[in-house]
LOSEKOL-402652 format. One line per field, with one value per atom (N, C-alpha, C): y negated, z, x; atom name; residue number from 1. Coordinates in steps of 0.05 Angstrom, whole numbers. Layout:
// LOSEKOL-402652
yy	(Y, ...)
zz	(Z, ...)
xx	(X, ...)
atomo	(CA, ...)
num	(NUM, ...)
//
This chain:
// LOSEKOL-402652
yy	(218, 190, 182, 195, 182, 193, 222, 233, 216, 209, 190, 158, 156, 125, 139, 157, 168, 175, 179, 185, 164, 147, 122, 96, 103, 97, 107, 129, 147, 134, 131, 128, 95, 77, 47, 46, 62, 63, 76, 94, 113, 84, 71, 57, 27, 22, -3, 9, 34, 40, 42, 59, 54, 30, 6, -27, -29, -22, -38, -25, 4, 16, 4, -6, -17, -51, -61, -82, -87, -70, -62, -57, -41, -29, -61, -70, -94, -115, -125, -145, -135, -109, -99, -99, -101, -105, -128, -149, -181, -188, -171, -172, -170, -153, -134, -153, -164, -180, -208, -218, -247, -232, -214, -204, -210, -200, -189, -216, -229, -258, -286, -276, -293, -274, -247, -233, -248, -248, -258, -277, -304, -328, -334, -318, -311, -305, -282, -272, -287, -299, -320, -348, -352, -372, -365, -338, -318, -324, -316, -307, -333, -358, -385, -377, -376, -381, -355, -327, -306, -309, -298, -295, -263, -249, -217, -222, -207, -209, -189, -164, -140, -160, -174, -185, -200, -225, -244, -220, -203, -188, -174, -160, -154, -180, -199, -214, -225, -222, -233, -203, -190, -157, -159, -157, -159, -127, -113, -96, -79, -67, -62, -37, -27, -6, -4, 25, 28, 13, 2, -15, -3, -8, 4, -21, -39, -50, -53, -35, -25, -6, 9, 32, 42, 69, 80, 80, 57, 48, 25, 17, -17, -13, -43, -48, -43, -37, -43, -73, -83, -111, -115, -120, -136, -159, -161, -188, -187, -208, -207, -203, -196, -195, -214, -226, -252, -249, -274, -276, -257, -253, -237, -200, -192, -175, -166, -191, -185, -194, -209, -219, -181, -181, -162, -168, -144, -136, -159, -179, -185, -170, -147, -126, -100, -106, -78, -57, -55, -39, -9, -10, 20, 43, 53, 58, 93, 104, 130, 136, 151, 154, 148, 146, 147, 115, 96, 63, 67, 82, 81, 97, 99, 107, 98, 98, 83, 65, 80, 70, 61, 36, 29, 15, 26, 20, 1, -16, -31, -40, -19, -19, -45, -59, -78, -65, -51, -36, -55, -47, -47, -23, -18, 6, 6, 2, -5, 0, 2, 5, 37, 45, 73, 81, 62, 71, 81, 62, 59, 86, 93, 123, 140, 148, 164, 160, 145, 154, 164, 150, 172, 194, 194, 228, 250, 240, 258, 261, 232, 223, 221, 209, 204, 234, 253, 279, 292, 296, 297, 283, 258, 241, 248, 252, 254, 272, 301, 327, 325, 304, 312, 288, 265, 245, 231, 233, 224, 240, 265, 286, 292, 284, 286, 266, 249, 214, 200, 198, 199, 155, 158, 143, 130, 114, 105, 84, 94, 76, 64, 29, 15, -1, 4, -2, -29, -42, -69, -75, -87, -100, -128, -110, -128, -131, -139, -132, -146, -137, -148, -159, -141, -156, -150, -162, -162, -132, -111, -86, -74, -78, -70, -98, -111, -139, -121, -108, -94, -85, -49, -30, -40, -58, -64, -67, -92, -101, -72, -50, -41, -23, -18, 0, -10, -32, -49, -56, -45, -47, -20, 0, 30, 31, 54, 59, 54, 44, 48, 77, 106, 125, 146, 124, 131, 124, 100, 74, 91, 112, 124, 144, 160, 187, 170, 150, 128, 118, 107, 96, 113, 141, 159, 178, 176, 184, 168, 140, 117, 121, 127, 132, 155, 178, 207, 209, 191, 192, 164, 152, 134, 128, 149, 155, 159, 163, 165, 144, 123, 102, 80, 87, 53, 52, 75, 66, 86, 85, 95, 66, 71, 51, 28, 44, 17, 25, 8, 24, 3, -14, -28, 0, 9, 34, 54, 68, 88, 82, 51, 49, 50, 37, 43, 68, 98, 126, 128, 117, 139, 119, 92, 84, 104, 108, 117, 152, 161, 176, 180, 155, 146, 139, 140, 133, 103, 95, 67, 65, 50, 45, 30, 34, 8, -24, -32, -49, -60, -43, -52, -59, -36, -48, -76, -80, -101, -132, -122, -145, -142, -119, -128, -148, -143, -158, -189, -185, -218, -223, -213, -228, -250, -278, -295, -295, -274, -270, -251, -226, -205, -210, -230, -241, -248, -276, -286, -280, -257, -235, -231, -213, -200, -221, -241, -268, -277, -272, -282, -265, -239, -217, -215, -226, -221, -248, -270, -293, -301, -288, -291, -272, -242, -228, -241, -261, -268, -289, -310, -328, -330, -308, -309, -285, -266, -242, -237, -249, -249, -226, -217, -196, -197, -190, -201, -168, -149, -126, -96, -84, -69, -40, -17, -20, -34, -53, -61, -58, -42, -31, -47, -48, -55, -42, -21, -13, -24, -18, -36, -59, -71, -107, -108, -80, -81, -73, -94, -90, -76, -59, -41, -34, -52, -53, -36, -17, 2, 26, 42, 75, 95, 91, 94, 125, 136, 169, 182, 205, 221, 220, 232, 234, 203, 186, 160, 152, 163, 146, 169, 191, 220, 203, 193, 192, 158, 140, 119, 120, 133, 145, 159, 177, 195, 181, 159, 143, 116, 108, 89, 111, 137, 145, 157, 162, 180, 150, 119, 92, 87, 98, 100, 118, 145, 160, 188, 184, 208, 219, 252, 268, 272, 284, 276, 306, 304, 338, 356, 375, 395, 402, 409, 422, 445, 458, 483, 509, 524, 551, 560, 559, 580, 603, 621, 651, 667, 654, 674, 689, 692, 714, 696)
zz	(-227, -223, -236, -262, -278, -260, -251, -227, -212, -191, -178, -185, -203, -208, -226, -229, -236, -221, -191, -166, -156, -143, -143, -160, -183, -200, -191, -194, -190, -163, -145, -106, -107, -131, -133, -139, -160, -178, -157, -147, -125, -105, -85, -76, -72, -95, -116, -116, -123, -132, -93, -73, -58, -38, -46, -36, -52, -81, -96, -80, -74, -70, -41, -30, 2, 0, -14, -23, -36, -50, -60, -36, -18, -5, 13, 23, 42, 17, -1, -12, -10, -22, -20, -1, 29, 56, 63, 60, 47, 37, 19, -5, 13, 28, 37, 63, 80, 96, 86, 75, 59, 53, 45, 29, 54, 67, 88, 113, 109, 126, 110, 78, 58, 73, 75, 77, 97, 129, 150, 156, 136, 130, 129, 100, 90, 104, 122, 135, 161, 166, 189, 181, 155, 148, 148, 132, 124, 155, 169, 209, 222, 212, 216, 211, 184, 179, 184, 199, 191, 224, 230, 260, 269, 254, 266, 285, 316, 332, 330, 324, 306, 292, 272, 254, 262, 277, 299, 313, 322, 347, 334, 310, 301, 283, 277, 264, 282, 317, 338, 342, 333, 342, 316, 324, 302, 280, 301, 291, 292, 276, 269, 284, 297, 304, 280, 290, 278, 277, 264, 263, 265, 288, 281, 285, 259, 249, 263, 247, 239, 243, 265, 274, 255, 254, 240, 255, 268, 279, 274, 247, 237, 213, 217, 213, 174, 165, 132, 125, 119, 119, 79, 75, 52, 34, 16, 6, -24, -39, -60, -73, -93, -111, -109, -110, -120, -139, -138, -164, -156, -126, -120, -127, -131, -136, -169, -185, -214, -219, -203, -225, -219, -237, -238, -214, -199, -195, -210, -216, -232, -235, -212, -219, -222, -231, -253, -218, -236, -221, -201, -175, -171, -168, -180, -193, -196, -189, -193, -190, -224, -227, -250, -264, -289, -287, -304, -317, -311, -333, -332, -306, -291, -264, -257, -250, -241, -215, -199, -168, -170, -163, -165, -139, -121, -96, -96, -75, -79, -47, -40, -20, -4, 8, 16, 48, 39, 60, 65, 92, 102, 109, 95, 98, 119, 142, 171, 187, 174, 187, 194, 221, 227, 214, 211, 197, 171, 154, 130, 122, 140, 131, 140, 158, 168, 139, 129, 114, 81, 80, 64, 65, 86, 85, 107, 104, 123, 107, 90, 78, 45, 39, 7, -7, 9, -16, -22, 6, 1, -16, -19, -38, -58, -60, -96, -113, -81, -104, -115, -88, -97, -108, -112, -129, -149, -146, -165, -190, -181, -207, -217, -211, -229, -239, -240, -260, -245, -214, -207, -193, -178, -161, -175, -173, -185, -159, -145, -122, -139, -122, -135, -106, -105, -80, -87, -61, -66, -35, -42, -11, 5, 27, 47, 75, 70, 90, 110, 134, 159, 169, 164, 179, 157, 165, 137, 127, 142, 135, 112, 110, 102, 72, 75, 54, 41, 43, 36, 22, 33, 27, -8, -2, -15, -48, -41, -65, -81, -63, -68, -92, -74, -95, -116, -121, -137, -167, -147, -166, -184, -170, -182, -215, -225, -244, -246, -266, -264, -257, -269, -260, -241, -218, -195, -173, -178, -159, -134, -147, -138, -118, -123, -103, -88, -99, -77, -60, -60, -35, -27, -33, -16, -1, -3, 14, 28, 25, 52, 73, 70, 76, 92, 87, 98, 117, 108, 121, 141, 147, 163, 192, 204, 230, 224, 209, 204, 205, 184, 170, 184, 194, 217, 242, 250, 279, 271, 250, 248, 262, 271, 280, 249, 234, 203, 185, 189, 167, 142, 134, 116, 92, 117, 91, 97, 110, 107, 74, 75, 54, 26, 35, 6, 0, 16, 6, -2, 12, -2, -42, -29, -64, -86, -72, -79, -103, -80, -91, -111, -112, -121, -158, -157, -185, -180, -167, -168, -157, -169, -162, -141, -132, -114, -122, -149, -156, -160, -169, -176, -148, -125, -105, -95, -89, -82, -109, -135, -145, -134, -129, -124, -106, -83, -60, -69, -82, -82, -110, -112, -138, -121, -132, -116, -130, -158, -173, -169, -155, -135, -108, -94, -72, -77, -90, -96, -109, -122, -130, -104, -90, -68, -53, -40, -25, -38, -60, -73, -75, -72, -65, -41, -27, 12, 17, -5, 7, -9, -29, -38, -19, -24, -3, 21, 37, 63, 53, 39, 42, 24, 3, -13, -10, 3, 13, 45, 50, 91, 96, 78, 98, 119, 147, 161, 180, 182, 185, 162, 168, 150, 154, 140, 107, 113, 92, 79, 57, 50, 28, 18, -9, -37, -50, -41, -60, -74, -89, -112, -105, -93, -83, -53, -44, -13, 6, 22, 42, 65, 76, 88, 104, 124, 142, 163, 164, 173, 160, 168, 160, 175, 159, 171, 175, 160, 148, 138, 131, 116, 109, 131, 124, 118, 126, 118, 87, 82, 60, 40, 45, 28, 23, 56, 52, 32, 41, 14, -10, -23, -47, -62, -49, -43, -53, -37, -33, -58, -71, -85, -114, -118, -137, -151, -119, -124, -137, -129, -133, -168, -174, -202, -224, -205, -220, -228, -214, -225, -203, -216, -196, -179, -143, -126, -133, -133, -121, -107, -111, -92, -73, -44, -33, -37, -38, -42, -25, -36, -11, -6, 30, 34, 25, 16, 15, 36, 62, 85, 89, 72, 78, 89)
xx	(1192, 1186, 1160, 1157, 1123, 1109, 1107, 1087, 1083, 1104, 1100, 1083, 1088, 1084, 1044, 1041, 1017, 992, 1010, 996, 989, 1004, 1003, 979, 985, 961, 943, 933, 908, 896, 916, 909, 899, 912, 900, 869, 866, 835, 819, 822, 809, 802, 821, 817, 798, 810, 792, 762, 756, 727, 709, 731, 717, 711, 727, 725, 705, 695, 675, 651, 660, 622, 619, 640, 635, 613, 631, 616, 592, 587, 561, 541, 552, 530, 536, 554, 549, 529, 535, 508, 487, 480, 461, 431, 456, 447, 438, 455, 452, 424, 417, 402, 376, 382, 352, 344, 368, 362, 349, 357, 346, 322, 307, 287, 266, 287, 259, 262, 278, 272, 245, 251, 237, 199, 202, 185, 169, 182, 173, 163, 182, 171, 137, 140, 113, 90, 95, 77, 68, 89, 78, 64, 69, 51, 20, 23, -1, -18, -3, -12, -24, -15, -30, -55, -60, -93, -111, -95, -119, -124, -158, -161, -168, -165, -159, -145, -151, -137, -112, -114, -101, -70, -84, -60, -52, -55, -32, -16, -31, -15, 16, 5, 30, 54, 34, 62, 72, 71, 92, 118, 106, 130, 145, 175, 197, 197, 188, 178, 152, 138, 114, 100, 89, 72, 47, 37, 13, -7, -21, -39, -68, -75, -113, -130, -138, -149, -184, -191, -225, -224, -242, -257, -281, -283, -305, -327, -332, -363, -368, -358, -353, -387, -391, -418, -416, -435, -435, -456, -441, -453, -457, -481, -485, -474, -461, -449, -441, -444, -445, -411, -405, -385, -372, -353, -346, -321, -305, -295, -264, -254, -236, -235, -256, -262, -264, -263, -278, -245, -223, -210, -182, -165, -155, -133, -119, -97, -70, -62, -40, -20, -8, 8, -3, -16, -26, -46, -77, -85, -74, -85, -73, -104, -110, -132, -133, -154, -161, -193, -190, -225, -231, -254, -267, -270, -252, -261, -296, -310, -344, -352, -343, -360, -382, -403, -423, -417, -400, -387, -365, -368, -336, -324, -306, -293, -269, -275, -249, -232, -214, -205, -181, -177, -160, -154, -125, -120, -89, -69, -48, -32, -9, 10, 16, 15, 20, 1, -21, -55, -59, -71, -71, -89, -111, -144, -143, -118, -121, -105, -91, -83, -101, -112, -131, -146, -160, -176, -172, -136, -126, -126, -115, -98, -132, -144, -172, -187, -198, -228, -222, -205, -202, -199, -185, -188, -213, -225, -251, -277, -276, -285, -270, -248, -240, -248, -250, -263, -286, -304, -331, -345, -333, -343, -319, -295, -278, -276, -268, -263, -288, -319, -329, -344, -329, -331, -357, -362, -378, -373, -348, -329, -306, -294, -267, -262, -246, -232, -202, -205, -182, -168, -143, -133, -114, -114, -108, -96, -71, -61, -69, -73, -78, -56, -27, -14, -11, -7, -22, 10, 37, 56, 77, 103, 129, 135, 136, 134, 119, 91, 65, 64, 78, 84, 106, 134, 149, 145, 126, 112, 90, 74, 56, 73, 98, 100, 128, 132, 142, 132, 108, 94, 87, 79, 68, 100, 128, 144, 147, 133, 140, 129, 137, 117, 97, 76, 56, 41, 57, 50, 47, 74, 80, 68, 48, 46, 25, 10, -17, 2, 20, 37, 50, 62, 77, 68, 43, 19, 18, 2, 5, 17, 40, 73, 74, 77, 71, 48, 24, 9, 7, 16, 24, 39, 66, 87, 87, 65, 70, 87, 78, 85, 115, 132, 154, 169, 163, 179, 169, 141, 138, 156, 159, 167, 196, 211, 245, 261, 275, 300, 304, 297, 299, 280, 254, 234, 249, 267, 266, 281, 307, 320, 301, 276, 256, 245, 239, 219, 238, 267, 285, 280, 279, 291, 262, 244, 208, 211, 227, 229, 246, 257, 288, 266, 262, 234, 215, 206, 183, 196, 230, 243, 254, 257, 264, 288, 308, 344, 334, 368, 377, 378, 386, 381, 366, 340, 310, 299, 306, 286, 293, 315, 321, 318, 314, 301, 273, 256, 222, 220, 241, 237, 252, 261, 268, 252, 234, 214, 197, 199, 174, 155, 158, 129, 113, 120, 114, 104, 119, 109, 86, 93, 64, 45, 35, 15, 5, 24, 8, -10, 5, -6, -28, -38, -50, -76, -70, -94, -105, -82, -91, -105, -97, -110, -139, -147, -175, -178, -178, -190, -201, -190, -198, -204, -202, -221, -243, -247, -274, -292, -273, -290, -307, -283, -281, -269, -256, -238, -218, -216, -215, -193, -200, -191, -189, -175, -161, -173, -184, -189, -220, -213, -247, -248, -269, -283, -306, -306, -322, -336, -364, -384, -397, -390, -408, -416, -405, -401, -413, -418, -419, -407, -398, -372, -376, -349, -358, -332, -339, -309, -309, -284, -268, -278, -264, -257, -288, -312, -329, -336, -317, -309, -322, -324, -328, -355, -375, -403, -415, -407, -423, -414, -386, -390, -403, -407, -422, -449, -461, -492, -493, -471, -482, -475, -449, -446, -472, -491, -509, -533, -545, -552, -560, -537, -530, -536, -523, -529, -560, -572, -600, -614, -603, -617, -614, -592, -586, -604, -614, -625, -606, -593, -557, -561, -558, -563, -532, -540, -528, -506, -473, -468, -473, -469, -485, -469, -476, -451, -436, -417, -413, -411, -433, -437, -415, -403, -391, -394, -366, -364, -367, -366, -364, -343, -321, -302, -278)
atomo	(N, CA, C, N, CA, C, N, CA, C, N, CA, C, N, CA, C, N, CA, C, N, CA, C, N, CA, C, N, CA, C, N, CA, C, N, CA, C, N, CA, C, N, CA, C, N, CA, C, N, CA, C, N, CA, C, N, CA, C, N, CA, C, N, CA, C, N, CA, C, N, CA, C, N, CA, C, N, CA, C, N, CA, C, N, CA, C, N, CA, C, N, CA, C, N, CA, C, N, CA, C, N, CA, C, N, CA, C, N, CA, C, N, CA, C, N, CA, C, N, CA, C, N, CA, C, N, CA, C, N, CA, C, N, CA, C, N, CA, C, N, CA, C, N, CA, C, N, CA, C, N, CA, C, N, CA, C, N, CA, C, N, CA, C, N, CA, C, N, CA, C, N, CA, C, N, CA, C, N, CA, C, N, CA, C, N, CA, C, N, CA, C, N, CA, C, N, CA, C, N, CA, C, N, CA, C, N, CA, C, N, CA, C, N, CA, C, N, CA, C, N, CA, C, N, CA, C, N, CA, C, N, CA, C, N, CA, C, N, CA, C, N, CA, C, N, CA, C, N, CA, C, N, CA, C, N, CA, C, N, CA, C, N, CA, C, N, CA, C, N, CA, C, N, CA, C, N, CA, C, N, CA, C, N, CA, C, N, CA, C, N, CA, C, N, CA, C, N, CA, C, N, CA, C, N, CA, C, N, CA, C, N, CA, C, N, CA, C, N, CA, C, N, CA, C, N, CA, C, N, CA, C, N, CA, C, N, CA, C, N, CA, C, N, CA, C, N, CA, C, N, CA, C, N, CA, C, N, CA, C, N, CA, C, N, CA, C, N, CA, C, N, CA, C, N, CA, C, N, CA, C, N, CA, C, N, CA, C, N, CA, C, N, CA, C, N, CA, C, N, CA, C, N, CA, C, N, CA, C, N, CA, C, N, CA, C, N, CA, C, N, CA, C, N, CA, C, N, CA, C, N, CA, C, N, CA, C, N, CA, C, N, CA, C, N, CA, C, N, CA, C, N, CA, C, N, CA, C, N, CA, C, N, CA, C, N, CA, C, N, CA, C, N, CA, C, N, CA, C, N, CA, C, N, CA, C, N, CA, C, N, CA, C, N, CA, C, N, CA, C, N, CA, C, N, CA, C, N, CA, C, N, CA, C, N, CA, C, N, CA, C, N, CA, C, N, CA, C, N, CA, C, N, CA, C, N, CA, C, N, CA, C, N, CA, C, N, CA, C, N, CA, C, N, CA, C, N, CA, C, N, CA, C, N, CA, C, N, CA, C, N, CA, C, N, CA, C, N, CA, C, N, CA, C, N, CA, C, N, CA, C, N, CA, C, N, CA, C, N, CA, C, N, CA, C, N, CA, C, N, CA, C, N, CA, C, N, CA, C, N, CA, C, N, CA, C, N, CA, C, N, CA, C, N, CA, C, N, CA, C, N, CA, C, N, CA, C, N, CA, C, N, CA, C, N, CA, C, N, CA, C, N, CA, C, N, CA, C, N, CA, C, N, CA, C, N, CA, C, N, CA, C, N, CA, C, N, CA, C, N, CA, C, N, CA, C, N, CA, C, N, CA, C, N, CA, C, N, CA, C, N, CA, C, N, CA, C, N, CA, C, N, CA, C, N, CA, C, N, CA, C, N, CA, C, N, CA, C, N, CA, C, N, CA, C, N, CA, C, N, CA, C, N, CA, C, N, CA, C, N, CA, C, N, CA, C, N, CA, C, N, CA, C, N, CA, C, N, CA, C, N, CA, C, N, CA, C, N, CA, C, N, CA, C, N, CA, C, N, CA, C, N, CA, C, N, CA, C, N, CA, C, N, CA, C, N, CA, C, N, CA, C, N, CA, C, N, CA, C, N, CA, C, N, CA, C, N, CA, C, N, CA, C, N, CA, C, N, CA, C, N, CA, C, N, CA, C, N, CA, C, N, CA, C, N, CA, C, N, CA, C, N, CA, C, N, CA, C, N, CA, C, N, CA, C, N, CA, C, N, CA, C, N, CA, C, N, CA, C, N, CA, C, N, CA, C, N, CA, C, N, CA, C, N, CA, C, N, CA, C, N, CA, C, N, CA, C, N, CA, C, N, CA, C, N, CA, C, N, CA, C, N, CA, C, N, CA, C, N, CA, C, N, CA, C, N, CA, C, N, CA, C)
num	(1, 1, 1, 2, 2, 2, 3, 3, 3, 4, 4, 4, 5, 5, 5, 6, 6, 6, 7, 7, 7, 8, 8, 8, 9, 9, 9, 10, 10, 10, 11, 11, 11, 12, 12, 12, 13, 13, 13, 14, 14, 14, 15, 15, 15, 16, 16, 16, 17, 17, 17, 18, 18, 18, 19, 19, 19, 20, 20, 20, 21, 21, 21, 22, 22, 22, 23, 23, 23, 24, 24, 24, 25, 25, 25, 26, 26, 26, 27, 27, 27, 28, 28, 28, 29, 29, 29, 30, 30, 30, 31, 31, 31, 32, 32, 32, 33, 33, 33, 34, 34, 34, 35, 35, 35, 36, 36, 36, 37, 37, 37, 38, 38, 38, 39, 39, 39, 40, 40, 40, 41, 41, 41, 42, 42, 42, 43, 43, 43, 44, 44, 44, 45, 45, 45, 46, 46, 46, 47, 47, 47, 48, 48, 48, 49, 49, 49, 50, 50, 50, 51, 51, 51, 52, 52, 52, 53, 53, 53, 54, 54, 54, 55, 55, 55, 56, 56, 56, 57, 57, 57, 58, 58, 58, 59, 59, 59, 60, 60, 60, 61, 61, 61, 62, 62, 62, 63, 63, 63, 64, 64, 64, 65, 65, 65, 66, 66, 66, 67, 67, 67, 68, 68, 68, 69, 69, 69, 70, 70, 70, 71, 71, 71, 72, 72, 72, 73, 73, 73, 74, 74, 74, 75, 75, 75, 76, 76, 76, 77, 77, 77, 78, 78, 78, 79, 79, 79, 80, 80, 80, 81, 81, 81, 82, 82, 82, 83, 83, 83, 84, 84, 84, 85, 85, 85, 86, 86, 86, 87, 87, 87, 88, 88, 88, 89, 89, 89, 90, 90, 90, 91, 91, 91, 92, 92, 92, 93, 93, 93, 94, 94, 94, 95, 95, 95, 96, 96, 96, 97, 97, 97, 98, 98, 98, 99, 99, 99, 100, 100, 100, 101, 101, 101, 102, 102, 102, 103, 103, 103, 104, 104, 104, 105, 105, 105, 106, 106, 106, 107, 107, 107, 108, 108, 108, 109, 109, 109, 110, 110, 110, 111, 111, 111, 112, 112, 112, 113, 113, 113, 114, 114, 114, 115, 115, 115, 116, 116, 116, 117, 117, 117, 118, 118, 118, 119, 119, 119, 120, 120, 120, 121, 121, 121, 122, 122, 122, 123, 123, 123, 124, 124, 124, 125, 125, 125, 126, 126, 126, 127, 127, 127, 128, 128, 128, 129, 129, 129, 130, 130, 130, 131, 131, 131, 132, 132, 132, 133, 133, 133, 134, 134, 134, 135, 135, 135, 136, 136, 136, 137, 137, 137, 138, 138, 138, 139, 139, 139, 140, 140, 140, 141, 141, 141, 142, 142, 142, 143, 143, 143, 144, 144, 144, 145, 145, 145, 146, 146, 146, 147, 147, 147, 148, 148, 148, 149, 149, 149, 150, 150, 150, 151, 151, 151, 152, 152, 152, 153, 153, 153, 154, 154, 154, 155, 155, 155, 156, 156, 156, 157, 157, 157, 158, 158, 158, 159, 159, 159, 160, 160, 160, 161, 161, 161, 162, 162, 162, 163, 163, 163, 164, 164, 164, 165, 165, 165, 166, 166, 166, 167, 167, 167, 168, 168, 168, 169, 169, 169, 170, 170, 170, 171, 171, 171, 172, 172, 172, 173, 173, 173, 174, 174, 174, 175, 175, 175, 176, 176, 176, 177, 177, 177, 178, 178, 178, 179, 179, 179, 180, 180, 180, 181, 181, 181, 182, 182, 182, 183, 183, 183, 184, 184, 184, 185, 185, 185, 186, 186, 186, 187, 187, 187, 188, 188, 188, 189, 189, 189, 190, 190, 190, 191, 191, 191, 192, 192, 192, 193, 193, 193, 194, 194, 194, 195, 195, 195, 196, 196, 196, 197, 197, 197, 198, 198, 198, 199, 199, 199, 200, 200, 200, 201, 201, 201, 202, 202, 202, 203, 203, 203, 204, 204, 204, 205, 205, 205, 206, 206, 206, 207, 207, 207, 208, 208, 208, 209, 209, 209, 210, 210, 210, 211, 211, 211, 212, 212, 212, 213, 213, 213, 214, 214, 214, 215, 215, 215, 216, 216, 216, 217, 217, 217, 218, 218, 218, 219, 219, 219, 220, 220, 220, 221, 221, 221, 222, 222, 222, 223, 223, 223, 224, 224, 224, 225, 225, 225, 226, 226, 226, 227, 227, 227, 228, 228, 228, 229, 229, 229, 230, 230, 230, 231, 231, 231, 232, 232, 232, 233, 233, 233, 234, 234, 234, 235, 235, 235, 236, 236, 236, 237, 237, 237, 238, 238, 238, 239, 239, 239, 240, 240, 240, 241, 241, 241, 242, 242, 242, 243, 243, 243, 244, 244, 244, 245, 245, 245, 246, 246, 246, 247, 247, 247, 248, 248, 248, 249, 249, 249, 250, 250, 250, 251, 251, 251, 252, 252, 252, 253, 253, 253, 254, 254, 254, 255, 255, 255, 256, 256, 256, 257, 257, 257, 258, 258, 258, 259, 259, 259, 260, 260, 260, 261, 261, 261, 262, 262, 262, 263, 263, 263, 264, 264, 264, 265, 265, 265, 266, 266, 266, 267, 267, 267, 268, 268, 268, 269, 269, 269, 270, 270, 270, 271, 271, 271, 272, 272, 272, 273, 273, 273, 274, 274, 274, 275, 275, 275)
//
């Protein structure tokens, strides 16, 4: 009879724990939907004032496609610094490169943007070998997100580690084609968090932070109205803008260019071995 009445016990607690993990995962869900309706909100307010034809187009699709922004035949236009540029990141820079660099880059990209990965995952390692790692460059990335997805993504990262925040962009970035167009990029982007070190609990506070929100909104909206950024990636050399993914050899020859202006000698290329 104690067996019995022990088993019994055992089969209540067993039970009880899997109603709690059910419920859990249903708020959870709750959680993520309110997140991402607060998200939409947002972005459609955002979608009022921007005139990219690119960024209206996607904040009418419930869900997101690739975004190609800015073409690498986009003009490099002249313009001074302003105060969006000098004031910091409020959630902590995402930053790679020597602080004293002579070059300093400042990217306003969209995790949703096809360009803005292409020139990750094509153009940025290349620049890192040959002007980052040798304290030459210091690129600092900053969101510009074009629809609720890429708003997600942005403040996600922005919740990671600080030490994570840099492999985390670029897993989103890599893995685009994956998590934009999955049947649910909202749980794609939980597991690349999930990844990146971050609970279930935590992600779902990032997204319901309105002090996270409003950081980001706050970078996308100087960006466009004190910079003119207007399509996705725009770039910041040394206070000259340089819209779309102009690739590889152009940004070699103004890096190149800007440094021989400094007086700092240019890298060299490296001889093939031939074998």
């Amino acid at each position: 009879m104690i067996r019995k009445f022990q088993a019994y016990d055992a089969l209540e607690v067993y039970n009880r724990k899997q109603i709690m993990k059910q419920l859990n995962l249903i708020l959870t869900s709750i959680a993520m939907l309110v997140c991402l309706a607060v998200l939409v909100s947002v972005l459609t307010d955002m979608d009022g004032q921007q005139s990219a034809p690119a960024t209206v187009e996607m904040m009418n699709d419930a869900a997101p496609e690739i975004v190609k922004a800015a073409s690498s035949d986009a003009q490099i236009i002249d313009v001074k610094s302003g105060g969006a540029l000098d004031t910091p990141n409020p959630l902590g820079e995402i930053t790679v490169g020597d602080a004293n660099a002579p070059i300093k880059v400042y990217e306003y990209a969209s995790l949703t943007c096809g360009h803005c990965a292409a020139f990750h995952n094509d153009v940025l390692p290349d620049l890192k070998t040959r002007y980052v790692d040798t304290g030459l460059v210091q690129f600092n990335f900053r969101p510009f997100p074009l629809d609720p997805y890429a708003m997600t993504g942005a403040m996600l990262v922005q919740c990671a580690a600080p030490q994570t925040r840099m492999a985390f962009l670029e897993t989103l970035f890599k893995r685009q084609m994956q998590w934009v167009r999955s049947d649910d990029p909202l749980n794609s982007l939980r597991a690349y968090a999930k990844q990146a070190g971050m609970s279930g609990e935590n992600f779902v506070m990032c997204l319901q932070s309105e002090d996270n929100l409003t950081a980001v909104r706050s970078m996308y909206s100087a960006a466009k109205d004190e910079l003119g950024v207007q399509s996705t990636p725009t770039f910041f050399v040394n206070g000259e803008k340089v819209a779309g993914n102009i690739g590889l050899e152009k940004f070699k020859e103004m890096f190149d260019e800007k440094l021989k202006k400094m007086g700092i000698e240019v890298p060299q290329e490296k001889e093939s071995s031939g074998l």
